[in-house]
C-alpha positions in Angstrom: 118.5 128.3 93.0 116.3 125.1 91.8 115.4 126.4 88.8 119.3 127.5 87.5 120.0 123.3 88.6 116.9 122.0 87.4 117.5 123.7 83.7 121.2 122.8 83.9 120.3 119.3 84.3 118.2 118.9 81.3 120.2 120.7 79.2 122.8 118.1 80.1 120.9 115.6 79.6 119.4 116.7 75.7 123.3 117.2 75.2 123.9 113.6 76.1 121.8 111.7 74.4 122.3 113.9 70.7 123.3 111.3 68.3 122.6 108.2 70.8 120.6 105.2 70.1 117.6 106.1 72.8 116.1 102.0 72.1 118.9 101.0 74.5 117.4 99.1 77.9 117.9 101.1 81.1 119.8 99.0 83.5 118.3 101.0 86.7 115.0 101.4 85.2 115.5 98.0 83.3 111.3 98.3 81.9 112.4 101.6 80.4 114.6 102.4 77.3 116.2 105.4 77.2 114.0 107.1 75.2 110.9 106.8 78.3 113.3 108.0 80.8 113.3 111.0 78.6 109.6 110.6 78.2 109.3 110.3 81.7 111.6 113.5 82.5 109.3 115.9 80.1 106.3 114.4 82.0 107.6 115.7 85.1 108.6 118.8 83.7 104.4 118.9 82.3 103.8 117.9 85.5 105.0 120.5 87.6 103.8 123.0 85.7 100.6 122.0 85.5 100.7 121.3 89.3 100.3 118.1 88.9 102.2 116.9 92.4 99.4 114.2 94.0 101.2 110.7 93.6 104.7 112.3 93.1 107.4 109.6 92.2 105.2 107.1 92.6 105.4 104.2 89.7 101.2 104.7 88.8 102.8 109.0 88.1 105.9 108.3 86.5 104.2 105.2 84.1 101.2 107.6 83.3 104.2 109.9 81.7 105.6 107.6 80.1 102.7 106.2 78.8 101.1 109.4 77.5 103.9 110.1 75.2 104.6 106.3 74.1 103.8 107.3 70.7 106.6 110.4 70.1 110.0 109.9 69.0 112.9 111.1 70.8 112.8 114.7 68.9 109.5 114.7 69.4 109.9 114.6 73.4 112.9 116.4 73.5 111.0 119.4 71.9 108.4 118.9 73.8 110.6 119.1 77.0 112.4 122.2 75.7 109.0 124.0 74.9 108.3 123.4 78.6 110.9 123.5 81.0 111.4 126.7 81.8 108.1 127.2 83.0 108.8 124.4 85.2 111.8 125.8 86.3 110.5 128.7 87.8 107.7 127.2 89.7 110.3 125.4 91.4 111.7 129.0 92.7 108.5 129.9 93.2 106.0 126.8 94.5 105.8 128.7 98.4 104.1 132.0 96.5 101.5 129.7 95.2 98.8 129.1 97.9 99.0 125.1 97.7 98.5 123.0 100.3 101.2 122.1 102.6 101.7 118.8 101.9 100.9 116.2 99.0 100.5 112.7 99.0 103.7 111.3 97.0 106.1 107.8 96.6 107.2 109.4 100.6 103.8 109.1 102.0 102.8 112.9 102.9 105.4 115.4 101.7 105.8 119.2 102.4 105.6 121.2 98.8 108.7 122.9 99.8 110.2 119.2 99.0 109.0 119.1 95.9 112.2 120.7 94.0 114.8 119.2 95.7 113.1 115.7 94.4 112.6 117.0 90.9 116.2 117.9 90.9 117.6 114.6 92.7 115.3 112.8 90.1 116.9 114.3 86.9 120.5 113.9 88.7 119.5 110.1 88.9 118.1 109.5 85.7 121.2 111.7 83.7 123.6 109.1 85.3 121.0 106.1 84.7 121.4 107.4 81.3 125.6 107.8 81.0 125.6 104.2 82.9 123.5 102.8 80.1 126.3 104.2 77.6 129.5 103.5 79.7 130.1 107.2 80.0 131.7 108.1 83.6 131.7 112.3 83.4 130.0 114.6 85.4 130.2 112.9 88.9 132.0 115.7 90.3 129.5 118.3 89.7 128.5 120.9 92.5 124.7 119.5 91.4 125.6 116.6 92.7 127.2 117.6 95.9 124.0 119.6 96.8 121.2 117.0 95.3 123.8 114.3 98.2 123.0 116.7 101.1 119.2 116.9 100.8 119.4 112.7 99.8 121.4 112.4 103.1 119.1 114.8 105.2 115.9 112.7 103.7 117.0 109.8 106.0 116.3 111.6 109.1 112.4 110.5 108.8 113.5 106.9 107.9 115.9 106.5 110.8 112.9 108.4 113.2 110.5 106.0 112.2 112.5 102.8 112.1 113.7 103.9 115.7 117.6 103.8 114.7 120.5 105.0 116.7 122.7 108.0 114.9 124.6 107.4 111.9 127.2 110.0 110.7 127.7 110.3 107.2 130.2 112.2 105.0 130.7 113.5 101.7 135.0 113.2 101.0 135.1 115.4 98.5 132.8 118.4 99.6 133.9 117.6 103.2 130.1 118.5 104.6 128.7 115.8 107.5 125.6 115.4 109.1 124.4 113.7 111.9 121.7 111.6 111.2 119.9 110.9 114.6 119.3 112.6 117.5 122.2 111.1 120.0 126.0 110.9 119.8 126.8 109.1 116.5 127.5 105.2 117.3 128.8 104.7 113.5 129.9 107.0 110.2 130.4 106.5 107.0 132.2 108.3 104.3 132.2 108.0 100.3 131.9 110.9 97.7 128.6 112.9 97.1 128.3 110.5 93.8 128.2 107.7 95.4 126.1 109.2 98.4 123.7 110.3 96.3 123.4 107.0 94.2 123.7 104.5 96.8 120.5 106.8 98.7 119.0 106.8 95.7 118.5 103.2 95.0 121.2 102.7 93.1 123.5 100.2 95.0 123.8 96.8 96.4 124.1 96.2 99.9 127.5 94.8 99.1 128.5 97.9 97.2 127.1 99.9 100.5 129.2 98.4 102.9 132.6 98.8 101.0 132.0 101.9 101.7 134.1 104.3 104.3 132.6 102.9 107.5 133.9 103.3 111.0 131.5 101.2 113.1 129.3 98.1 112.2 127.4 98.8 109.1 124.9 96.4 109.5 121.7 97.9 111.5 121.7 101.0 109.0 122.0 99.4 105.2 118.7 98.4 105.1 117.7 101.8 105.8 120.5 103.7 103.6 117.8 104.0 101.1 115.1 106.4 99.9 112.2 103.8 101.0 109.7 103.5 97.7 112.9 102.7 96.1 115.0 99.9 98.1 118.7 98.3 98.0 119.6 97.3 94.5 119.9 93.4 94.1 122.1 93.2 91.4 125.0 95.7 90.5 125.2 98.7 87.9 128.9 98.6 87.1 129.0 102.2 88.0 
């Protein structure tokens, strides 16, 4: 299952950026062009199969990939990436056969391994549509990838909302028509917006303005703060998306 997504999504991405400038600036990652994002996506893919997890999504792991391949062109890391990923793919299908420990220490704090794909696969989601954002292209937000990278961003919140104390929250994706509760009591608020924007707006992605025009029923306020995979944090300033 992770490794049919995780192959899918960088074969999307290669397709992408064929033909494209890759000097362009990032907006989300604005210190990265869009050539280190793919730098930074082939590290990952290294990485994992090197099982390389200690310090996962954290800026000191992500910079080190980028870093290490500063000096190859975009051809250069796409064929590095292609050379590799398969490998990674499969030890995503496979990581709980592998006698590692239970838990590394990653952008999260402690993570189980068994987390470990579901992040690779939100992270290549993210940085695909960092990457059509950057070039004003708006396909591919309707993608089943999506829908299922949404439901494990939505379920993530559950250790956020337990250690900031916070009542429940429902939340709801329109178009696949899933919903979780997210809390341990009767729900005192929801909210409701496509996986897309789920997915982003979890993902660091948003503004707190851009958060609250969202579906809500109930006040808004004690959660957006909180809406928000934690190493990342609400946008300031807009995408455009």
């Amino acid at each position: 299952m992770y490794a049919e997504a995780y192959q899918r999504g960088q074969t999307r991405v290669v397709r992408f950026m064929a033909g494209r400038d890759p000097s362009k600036p990032v907006p989300a990652t604005p210190d990265w062009s869009a050539l280190d994002v793919l730098r930074h996506l082939t590290g990952v893919s290294v990485d994992i199969t090197n099982l390389v997890f200690d310090g996962f999504a954290s800026a000191e792991w992500t910079e080190r990939q980028v870093n290490d391949r500063s000096h190859l062109s975009m051809d250069e890391v796409i064929a590095q990436w292609d050379e590799i990923v398969g490998s990674a793919a499969v030890l995503l299908d496979t990581l709980d056969d592998l006698g590692l420990p239970d838990a590394v220490p990653s952008a999260l704090g402690m993570t189980s391994v068994t987390a470990i794909p579901a992040m690779a696969i939100g992270d290549i989601l993210h940085h695909e549509f960092d990457l059509r954002n950057t070039y004003d292209d708006r396909d591919g937000r309707d993608l089943l990838d999506v829908q299922f990278s949404a439901a494990g961003h939505v379920k993530s919140l559950r250790r956020t909302f337990d250690a900031f104390g916070l009542p429940t929250i429902r939340v709801e994706a329109s178009d696949s028509g899933m919903g979780w509760d997210i809390g341990h009591e009767d729900p005192i608020a929801s909210v409701r917006a496509t996986s897309f924007e789920l997915m982003r707006a979890i993902g660091g992605r948003r503004t707190k303005g851009e958060m609250r025009a969202m579906g809500w029923t109930g006040d808004p306020e004690p959660f957006l703060d909180h809406m928000v995979l934690p190493h990342l944090g609400v946008r300031e300033s807009s995408l455009g998306e």
